[in-house]
Backbone as CSV, one residue per row, in Angstrom:
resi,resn,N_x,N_y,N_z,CA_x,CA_y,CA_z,C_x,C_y,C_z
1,UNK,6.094,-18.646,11.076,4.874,-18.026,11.591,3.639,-18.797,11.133
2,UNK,3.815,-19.505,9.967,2.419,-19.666,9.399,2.476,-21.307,9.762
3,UNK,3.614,-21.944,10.657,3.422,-23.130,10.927,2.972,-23.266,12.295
4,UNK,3.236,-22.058,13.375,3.300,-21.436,14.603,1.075,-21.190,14.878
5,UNK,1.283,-20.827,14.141,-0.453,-20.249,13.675,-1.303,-21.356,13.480
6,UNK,-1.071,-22.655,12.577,-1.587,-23.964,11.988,-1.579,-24.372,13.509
7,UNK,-0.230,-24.994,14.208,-0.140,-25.626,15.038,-1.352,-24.999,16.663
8,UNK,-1.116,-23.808,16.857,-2.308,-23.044,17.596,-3.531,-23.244,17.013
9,UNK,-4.052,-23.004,15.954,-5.165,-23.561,15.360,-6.063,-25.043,15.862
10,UNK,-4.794,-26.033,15.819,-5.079,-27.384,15.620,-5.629,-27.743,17.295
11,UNK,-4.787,-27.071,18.036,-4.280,-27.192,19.962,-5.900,-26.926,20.383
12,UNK,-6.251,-25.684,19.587,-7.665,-24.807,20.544,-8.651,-25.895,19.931
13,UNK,-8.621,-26.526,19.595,-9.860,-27.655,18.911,-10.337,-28.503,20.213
14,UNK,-11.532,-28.824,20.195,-11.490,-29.675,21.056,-11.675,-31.287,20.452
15,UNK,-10.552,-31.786,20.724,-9.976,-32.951,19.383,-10.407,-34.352,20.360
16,UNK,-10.611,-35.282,19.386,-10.533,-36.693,19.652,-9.017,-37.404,19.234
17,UNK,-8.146,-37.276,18.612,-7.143,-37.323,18.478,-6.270,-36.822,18.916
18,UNK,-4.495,-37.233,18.699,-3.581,-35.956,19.453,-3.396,-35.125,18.153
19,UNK,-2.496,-34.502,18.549,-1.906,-33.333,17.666,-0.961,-33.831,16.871
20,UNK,-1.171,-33.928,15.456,-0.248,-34.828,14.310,-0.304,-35.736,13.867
21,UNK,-1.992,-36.414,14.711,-2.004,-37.518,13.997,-3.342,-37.306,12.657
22,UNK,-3.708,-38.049,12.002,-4.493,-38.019,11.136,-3.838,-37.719,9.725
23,UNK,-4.631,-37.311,8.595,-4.385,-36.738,7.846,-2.819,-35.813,6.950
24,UNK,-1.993,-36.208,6.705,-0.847,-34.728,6.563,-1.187,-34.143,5.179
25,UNK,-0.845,-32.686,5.638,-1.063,-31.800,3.977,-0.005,-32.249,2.918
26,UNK,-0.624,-32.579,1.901,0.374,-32.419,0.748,0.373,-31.459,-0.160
27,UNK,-0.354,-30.554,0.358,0.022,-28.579,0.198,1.147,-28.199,0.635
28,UNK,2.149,-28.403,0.588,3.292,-27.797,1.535,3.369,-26.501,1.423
29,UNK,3.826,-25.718,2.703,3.855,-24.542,2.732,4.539,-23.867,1.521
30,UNK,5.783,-24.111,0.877,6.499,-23.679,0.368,5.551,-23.624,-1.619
31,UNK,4.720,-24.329,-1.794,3.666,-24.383,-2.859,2.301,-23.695,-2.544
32,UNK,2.186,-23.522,-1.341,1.043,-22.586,-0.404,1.289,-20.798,-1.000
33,UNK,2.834,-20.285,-0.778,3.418,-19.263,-0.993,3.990,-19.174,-2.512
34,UNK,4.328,-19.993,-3.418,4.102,-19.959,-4.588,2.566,-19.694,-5.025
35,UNK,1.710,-19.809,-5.082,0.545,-20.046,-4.906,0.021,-18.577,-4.711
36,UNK,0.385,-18.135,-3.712,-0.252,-17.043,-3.104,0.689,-15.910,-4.408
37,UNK,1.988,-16.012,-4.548,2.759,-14.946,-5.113,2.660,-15.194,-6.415
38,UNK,2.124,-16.212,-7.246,1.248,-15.726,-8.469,0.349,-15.305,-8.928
39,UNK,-0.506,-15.929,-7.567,-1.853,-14.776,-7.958,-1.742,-13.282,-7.355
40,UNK,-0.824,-13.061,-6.294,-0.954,-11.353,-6.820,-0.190,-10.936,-7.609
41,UNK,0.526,-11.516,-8.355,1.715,-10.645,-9.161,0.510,-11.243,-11.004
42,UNK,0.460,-12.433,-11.361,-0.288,-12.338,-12.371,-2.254,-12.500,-12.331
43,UNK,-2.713,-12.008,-11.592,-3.705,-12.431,-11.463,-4.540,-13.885,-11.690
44,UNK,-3.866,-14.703,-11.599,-4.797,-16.084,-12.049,-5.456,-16.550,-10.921
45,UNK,-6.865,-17.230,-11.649,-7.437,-17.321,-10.584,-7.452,-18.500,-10.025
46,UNK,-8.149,-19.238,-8.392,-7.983,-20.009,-7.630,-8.151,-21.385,-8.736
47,UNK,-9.422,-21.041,-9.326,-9.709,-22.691,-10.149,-8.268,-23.032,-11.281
48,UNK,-7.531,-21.602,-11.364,-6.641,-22.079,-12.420,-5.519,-22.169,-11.690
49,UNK,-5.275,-22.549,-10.758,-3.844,-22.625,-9.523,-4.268,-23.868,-8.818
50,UNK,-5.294,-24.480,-8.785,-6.077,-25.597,-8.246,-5.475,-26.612,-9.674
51,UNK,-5.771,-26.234,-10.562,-5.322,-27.319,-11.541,-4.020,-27.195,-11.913
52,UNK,-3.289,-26.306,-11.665,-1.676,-26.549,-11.447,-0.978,-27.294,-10.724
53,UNK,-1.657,-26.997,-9.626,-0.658,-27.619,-8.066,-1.395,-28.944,-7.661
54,UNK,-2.872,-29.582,-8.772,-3.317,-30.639,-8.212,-4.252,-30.873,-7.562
55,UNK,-4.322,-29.794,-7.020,-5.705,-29.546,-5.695,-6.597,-29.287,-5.672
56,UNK,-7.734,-29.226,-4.529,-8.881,-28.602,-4.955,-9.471,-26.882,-4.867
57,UNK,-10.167,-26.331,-5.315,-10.246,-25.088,-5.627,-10.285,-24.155,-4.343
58,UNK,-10.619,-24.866,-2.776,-10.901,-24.671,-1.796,-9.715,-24.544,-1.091
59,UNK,-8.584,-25.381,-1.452,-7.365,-25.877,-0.684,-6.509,-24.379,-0.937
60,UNK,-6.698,-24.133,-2.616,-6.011,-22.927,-2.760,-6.628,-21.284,-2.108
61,UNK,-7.688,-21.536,-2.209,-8.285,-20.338,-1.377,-7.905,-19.999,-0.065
62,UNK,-7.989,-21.502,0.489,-7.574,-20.965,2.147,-6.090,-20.755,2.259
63,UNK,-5.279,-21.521,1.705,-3.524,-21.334,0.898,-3.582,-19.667,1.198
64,UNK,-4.208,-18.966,-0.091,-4.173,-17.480,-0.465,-4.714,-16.418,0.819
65,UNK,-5.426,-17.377,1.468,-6.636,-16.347,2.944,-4.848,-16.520,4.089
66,UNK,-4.341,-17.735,3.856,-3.512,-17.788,5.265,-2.111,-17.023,4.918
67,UNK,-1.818,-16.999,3.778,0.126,-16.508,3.560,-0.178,-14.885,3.483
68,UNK,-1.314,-14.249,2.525,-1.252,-13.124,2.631,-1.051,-12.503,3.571
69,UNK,-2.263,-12.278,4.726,-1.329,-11.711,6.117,-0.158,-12.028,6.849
70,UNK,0.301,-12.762,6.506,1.493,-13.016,6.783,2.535,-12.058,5.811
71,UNK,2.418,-11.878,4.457,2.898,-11.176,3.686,3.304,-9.677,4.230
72,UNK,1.630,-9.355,4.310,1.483,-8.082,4.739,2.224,-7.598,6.230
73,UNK,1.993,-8.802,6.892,3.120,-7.997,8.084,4.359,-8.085,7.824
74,UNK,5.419,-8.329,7.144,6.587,-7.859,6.824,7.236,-6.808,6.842
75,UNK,6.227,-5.873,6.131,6.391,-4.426,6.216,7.395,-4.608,4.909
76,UNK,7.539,-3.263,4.704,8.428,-2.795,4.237,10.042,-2.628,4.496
77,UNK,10.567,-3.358,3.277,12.612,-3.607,3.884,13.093,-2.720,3.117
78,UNK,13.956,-1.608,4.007,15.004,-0.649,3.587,16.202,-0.839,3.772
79,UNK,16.287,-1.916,4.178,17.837,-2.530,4.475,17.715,-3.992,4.319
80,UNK,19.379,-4.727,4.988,19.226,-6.017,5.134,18.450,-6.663,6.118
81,UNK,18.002,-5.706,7.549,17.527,-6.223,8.604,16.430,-5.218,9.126
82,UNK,16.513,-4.091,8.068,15.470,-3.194,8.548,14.445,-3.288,7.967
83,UNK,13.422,-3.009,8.673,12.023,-3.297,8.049,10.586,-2.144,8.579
84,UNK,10.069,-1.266,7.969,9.041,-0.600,8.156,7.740,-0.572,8.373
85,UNK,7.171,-1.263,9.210,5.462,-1.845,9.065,4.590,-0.562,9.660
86,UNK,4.600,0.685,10.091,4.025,1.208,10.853,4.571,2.802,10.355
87,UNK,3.678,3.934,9.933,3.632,4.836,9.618,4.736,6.084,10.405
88,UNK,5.045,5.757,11.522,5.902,6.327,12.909,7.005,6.134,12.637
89,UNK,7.324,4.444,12.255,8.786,3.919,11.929,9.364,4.997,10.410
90,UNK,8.351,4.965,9.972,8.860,5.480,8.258,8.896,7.107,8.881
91,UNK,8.082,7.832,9.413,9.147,9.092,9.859,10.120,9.233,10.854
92,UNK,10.100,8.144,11.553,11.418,8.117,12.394,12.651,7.781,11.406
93,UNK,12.313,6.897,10.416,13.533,6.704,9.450,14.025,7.728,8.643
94,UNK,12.549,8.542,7.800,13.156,9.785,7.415,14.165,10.449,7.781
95,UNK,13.675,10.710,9.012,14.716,11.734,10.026,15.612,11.574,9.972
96,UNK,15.829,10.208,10.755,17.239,10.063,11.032,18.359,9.814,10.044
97,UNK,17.453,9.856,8.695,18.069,9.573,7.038,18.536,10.868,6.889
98,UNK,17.799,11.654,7.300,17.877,13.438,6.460,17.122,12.975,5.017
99,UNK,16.494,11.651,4.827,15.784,11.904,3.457,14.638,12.491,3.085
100,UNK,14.117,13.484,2.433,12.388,13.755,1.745,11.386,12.662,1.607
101,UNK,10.367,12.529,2.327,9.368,12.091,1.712,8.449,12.314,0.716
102,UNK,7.726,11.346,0.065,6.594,11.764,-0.884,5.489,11.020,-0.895
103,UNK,4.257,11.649,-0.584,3.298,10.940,-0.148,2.436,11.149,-1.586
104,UNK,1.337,10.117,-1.465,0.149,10.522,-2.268,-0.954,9.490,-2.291
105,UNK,-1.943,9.593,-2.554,-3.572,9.038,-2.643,-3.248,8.078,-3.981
106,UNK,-3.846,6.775,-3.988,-3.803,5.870,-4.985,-5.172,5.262,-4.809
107,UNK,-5.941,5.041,-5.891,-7.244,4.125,-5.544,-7.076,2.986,-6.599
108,UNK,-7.797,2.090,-5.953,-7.944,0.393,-6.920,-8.873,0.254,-7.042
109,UNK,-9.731,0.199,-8.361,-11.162,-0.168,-8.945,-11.235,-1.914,-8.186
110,UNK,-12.825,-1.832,-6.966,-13.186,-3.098,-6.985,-14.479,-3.075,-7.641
111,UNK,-15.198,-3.768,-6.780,-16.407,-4.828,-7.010,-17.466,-3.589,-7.080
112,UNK,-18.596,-3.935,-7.679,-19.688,-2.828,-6.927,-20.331,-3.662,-6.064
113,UNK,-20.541,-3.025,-4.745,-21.149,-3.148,-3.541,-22.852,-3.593,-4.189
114,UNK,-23.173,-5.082,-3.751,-24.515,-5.100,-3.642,-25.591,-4.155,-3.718
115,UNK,-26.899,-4.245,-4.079,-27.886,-3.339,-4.216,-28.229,-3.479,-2.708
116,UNK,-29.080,-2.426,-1.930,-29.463,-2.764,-1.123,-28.468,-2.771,0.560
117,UNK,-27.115,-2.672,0.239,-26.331,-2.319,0.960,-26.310,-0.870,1.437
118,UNK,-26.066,-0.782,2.866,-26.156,0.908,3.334,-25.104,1.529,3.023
119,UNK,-24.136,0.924,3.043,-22.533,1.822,2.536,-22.111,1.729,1.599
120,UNK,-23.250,1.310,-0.031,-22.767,1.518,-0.876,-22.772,2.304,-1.946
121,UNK,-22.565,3.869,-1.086,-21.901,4.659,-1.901,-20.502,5.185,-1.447
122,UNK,-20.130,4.769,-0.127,-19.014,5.494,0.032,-17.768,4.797,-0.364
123,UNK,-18.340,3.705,-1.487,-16.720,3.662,-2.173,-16.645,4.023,-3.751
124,UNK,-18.320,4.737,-3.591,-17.815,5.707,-4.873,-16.541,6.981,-4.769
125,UNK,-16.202,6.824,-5.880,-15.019,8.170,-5.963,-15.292,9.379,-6.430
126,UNK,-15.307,10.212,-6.080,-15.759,10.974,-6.841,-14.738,11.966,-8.054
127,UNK,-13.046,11.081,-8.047,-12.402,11.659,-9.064,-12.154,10.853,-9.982
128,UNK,-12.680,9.316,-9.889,-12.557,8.323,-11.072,-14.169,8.321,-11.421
129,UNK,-15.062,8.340,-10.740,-16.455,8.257,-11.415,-16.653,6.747,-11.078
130,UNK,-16.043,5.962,-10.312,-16.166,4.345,-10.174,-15.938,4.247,-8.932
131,UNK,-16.627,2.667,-8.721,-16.122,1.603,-7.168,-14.772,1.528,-7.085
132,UNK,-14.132,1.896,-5.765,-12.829,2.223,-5.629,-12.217,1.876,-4.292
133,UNK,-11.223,1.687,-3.822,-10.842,1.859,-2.516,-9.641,2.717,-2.870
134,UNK,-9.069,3.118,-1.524,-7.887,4.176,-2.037,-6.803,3.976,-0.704
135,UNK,-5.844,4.064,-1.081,-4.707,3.731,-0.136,-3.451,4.701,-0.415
136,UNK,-2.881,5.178,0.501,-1.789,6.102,0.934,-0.646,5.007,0.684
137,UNK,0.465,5.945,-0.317,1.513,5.571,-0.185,2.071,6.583,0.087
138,UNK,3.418,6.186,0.353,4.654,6.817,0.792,6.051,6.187,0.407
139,UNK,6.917,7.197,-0.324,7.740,6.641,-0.554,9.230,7.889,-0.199
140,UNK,10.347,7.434,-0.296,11.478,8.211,-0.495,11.738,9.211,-1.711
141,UNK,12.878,10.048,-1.685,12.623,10.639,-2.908,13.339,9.998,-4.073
142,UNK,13.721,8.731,-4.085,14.128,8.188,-5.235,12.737,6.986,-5.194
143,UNK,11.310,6.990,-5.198,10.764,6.680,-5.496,10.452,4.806,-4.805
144,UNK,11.353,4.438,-3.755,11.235,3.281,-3.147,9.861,3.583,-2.199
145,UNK,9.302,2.231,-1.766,7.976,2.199,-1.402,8.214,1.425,0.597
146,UNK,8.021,2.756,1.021,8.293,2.946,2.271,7.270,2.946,2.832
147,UNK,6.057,2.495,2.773,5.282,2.445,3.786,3.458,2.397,2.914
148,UNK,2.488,1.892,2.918,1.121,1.708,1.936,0.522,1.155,3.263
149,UNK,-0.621,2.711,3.450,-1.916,2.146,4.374,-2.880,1.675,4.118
150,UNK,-3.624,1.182,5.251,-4.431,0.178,4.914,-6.079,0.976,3.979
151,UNK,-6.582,-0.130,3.500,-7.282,0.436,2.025,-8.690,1.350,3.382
152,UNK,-9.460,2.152,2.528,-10.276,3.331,2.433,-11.011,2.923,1.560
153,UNK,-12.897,3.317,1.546,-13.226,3.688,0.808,-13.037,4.337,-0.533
154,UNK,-13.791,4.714,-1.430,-12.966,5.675,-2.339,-13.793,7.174,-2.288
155,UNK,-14.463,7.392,-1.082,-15.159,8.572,-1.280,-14.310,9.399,-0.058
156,UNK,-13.234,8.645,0.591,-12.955,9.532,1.230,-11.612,10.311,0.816
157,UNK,-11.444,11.241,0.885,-10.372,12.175,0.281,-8.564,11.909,0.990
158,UNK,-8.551,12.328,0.036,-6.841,12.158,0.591,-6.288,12.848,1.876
159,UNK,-6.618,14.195,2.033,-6.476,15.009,2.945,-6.878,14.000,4.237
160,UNK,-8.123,13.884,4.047,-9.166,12.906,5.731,-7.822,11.606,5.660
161,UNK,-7.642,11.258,4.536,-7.014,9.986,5.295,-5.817,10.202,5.613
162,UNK,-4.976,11.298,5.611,-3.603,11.412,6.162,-4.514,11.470,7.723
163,UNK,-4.987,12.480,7.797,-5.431,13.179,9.086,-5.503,11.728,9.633
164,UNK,-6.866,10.704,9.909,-6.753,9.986,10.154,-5.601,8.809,10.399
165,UNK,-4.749,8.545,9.530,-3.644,7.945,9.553,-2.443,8.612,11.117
166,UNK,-3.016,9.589,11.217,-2.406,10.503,12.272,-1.127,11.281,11.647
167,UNK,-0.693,11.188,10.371,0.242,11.808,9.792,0.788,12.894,10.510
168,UNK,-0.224,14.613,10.823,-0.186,15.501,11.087,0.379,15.245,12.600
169,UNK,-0.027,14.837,13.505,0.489,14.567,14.492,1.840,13.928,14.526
170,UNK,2.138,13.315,13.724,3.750,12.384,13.950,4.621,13.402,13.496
171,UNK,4.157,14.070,12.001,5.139,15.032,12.086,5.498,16.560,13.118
172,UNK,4.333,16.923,13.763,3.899,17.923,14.408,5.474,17.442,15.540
173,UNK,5.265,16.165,16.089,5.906,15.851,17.653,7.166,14.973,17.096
174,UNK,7.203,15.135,15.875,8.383,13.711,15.466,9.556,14.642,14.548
175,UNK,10.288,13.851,14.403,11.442,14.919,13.902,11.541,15.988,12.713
176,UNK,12.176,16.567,12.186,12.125,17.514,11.254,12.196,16.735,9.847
177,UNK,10.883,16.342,9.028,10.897,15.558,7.973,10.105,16.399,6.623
178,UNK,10.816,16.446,5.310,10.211,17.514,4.495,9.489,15.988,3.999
179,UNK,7.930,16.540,3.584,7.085,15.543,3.125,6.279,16.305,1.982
180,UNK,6.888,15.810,0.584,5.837,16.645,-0.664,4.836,16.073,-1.187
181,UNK,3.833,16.640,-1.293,2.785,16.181,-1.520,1.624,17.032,-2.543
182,UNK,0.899,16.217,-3.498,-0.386,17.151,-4.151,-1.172,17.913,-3.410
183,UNK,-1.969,18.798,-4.885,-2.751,19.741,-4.115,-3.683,19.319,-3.097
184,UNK,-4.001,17.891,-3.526,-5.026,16.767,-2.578,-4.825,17.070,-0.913
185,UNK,-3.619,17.486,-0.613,-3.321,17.910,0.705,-3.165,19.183,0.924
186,UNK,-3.492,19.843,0.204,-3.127,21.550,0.848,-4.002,21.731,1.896
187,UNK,-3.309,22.406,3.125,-4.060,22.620,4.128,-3.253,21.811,5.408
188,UNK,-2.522,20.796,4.989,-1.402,20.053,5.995,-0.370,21.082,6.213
189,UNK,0.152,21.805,5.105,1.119,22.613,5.872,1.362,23.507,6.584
190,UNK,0.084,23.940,7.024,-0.342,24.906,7.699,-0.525,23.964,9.099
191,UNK,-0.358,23.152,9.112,-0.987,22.332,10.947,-0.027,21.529,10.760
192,UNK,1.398,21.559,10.204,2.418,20.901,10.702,3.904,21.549,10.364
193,UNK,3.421,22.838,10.538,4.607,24.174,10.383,5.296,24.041,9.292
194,UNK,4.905,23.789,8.077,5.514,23.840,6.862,6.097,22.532,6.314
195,UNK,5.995,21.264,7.008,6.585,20.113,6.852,6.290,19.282,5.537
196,UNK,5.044,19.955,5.389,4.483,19.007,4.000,4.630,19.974,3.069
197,UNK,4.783,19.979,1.797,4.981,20.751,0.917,4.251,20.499,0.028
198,UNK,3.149,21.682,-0.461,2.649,20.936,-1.404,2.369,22.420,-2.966
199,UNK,1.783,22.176,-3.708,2.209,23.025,-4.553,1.522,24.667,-4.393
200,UNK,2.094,25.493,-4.955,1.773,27.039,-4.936,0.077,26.993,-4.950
201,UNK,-0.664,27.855,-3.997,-1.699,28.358,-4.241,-2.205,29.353,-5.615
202,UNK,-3.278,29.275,-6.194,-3.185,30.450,-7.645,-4.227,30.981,-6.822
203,UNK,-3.368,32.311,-6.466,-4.090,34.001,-6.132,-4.818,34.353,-7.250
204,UNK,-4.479,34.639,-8.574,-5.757,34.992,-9.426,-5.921,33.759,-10.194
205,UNK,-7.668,33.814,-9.876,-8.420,33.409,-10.156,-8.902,33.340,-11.775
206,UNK,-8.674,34.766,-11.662,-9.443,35.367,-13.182,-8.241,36.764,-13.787
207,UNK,-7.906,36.634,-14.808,-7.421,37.943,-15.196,-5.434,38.102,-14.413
208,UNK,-5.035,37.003,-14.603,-3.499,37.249,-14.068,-2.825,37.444,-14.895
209,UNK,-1.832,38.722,-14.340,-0.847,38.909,-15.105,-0.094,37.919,-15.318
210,UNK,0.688,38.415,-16.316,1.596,37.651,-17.543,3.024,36.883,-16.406
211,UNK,3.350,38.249,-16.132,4.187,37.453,-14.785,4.099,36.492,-13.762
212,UNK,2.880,36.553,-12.936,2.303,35.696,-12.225,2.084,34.305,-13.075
213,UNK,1.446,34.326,-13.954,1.330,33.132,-14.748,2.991,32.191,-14.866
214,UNK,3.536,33.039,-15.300,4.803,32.338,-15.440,5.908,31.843,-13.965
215,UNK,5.324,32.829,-12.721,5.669,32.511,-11.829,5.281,30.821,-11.475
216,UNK,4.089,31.390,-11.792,3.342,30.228,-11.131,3.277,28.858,-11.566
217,UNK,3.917,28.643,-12.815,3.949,27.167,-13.653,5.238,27.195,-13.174
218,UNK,6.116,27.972,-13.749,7.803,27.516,-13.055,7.428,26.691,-11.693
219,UNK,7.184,27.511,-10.380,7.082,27.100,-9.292,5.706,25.485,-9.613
220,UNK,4.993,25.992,-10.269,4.451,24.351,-9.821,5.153,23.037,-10.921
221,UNK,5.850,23.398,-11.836,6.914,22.475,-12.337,7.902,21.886,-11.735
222,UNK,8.279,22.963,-10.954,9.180,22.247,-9.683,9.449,21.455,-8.968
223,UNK,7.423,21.917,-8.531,7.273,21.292,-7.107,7.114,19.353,-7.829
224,UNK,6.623,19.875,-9.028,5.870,18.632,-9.578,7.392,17.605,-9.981
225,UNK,8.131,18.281,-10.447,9.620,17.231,-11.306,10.050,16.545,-10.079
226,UNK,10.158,17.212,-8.789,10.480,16.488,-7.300,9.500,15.775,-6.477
227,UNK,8.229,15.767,-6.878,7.105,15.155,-6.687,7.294,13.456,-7.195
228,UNK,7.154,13.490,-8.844,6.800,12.566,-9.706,7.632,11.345,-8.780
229,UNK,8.298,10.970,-8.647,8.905,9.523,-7.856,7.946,8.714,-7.426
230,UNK,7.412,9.594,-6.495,6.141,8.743,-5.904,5.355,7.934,-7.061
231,UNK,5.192,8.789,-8.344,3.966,8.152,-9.670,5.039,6.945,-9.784
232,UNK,6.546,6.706,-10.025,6.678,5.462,-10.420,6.768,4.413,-9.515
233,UNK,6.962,4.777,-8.468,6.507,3.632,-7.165,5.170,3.460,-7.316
234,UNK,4.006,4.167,-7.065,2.815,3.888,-7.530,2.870,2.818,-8.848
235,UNK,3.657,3.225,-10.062,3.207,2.381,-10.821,3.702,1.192,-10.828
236,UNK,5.038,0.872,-10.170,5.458,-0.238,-10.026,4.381,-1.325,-8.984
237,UNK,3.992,-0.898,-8.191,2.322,-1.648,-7.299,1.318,-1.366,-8.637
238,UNK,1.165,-1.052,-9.152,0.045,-1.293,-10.216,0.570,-2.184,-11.401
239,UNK,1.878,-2.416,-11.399,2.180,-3.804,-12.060,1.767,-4.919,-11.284
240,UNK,1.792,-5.314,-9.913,0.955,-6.709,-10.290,-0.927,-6.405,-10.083
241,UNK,-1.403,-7.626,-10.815,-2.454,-7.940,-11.062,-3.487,-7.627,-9.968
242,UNK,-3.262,-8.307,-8.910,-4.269,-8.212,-7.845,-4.313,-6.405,-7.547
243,UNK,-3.527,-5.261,-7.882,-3.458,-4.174,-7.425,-4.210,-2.947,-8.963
244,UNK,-4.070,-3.590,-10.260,-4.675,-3.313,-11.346,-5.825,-2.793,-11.074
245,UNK,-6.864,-3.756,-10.615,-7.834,-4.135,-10.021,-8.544,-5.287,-9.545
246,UNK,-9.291,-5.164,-8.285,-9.573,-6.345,-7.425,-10.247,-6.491,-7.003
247,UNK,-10.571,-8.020,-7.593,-11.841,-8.829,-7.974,-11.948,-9.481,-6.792
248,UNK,-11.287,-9.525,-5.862,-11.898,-10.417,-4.825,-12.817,-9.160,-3.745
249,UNK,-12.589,-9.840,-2.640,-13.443,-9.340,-1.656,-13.174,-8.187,-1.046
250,UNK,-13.474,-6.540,-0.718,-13.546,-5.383,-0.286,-12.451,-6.105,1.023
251,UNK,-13.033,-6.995,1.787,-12.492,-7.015,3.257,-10.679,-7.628,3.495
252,UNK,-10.495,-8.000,1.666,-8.980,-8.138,1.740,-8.178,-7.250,1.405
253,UNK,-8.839,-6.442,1.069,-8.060,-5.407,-0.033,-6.914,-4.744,0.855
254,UNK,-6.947,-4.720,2.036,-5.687,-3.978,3.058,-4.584,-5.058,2.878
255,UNK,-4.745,-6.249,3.543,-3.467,-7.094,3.713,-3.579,-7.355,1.485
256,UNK,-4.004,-6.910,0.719,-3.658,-6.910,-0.443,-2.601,-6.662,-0.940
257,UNK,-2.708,-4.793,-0.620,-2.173,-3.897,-0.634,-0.784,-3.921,0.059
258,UNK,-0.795,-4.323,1.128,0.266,-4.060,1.909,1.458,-5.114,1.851
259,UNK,0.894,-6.717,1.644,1.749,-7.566,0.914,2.389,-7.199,-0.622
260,UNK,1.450,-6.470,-1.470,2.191,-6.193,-2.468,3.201,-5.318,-2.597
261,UNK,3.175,-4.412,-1.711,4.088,-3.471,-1.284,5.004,-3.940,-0.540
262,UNK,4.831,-4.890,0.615,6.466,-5.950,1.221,6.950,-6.144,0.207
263,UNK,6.542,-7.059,-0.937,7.210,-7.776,-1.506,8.341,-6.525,-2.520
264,UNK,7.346,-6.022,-2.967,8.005,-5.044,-4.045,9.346,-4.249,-3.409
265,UNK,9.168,-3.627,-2.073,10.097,-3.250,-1.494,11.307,-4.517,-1.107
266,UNK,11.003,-5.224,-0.912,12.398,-6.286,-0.578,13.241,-6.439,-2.100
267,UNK,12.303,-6.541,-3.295,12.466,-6.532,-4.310,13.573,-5.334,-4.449
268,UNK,12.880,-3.952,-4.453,13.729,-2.716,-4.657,15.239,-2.463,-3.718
269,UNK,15.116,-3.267,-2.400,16.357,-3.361,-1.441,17.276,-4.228,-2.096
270,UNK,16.565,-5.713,-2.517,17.637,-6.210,-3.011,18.648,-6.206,-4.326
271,UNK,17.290,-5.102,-5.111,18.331,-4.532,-6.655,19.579,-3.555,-6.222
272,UNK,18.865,-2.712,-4.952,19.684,-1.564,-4.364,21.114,-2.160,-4.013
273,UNK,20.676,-3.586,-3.145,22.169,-3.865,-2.595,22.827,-4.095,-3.615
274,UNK,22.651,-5.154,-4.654,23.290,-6.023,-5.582,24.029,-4.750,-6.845
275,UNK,23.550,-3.782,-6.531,24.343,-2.338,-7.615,25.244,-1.631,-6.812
276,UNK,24.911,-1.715,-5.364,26.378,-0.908,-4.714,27.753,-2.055,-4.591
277,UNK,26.958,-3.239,-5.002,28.095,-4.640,-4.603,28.644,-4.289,-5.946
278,UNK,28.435,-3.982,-7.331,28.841,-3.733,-8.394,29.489,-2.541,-8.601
């Protein structure tokens, strides 16, 4: 793909030469994608990957601008040949799995937005107190990473971005899929006939009996011990660097996100296969 893309690149030019002659890279692709998969997994930066591989600080930048989207469309691999890029596919897979989903809100501390910028408050958060973007994952209930949308502000809430994502609708018209989720979403299960699950409402406010109290932690212990999966998929994407937090530019932060999540998932398929081969 990324030689398919170069070569289209080179064609739409309007050239004095033919096509192949001049110049050849001694970037090869295959040091292009090394390149790219150390700096999101350890954060180092371009000037210090420029003096590794030889090059100049520019060569590696555009290296890192061209493999990432490419990364990111991979999607997500749940098999040897299956692959998830699109929010529809991952509840059509549910289904036809009979497996639980588990969704939840994740934000990544970036940059602060220029002074003087009109939209820069809406990537304040208002549950970290910081510059943020925030991205939806989704995973299975053994905690594999099935699907990470594209990044959000951080002022917008978890609830708005399922809605948006069209969540409510796929499950509404798409098959019978149990999807658990924080209190961040209460209010989905009511507009998708019980599909999302999310934890017990507390009726008193003030002054509950002794019983109720105890009802009510049992039941939200529950909900929470069958919940938690999702936190270690989350934390496994907050092991690499670029997802910690990210220092580059607001306008990458989606194909960021979503390459780090291909990768990690091919990662988690291929531990999966190599233990049932055992």
């Amino acid at each position: 793909m990324w030689h398919e893309r170069h070569q289209a690149r080179l064609e739409s030019r309007q050239r004095k030469r033919a096509v192949g002659a001049g110049a050849k890279h001694r970037f090869v692709f295959v040091d292009r994608l090394l390149a790219t998969l150390v700096h999101l997994r350890h954060g180092a930066t371009h000037d210090v990957l420029a003096c590794w591989f030889g090059v100049d600080r520019s060569t590696i930048t555009r290296a890192v601008g061209e493999v990432r989207p490419l990364l990111a469309e991979r999607g997500c691999t749940v098999g040897p040949s299956v692959r998830l890029r699109t929010l529809a596919e991952v509840v059509d897979h549910l289904g036809s799995a009979g497996r639980t989903g588990i969704v939840h809100g994740t934000e990544i501390q970036v940059r602060r937005p220029a002074a003087g910028r009109k939209d820069r408050d809406k990537f304040i958060s208002g549950k970290s107190k910081q510059n943020a973007v925030k991205t939806m994952v989704l995973t299975d209930g053994d905690g594999r990473v099935l699907f990470c949308s594209p990044a959000k502000p951080g002022s917008c809430a978890d609830i708005t971005h399922a809605r948006q994502l069209g969540l409510v609708k796929l499950l509404v018209d798409g098959p019978s899929v149990e999807i658990l989720a924080d209190a961040g979403y209460q209010g989905l299960g009511a507009q998708t006939g019980g599909r999302v699950v999310t934890p017990p409402h507390r009726k008193f406010k003030k002054n509950a009996p002794d019983w109720y109290e105890e009802r009510y932690e049992r039941q939200r212990k529950a909900h929470s011990s069958r919940r938690i999966r999702v936190e270690h998929g989350i934390a496994h994407l907050k092991n690499w660097r670029a997802l910690a937090r990210h220092l580059g530019r607001r306008e990458h932060m989606s194909d960021t996100v979503q390459a780090v999540a291909a990768l990690l998932s091919h990662q988690q398929a291929a531990d999966l296969t190599s233990a049932r081969q055992i």
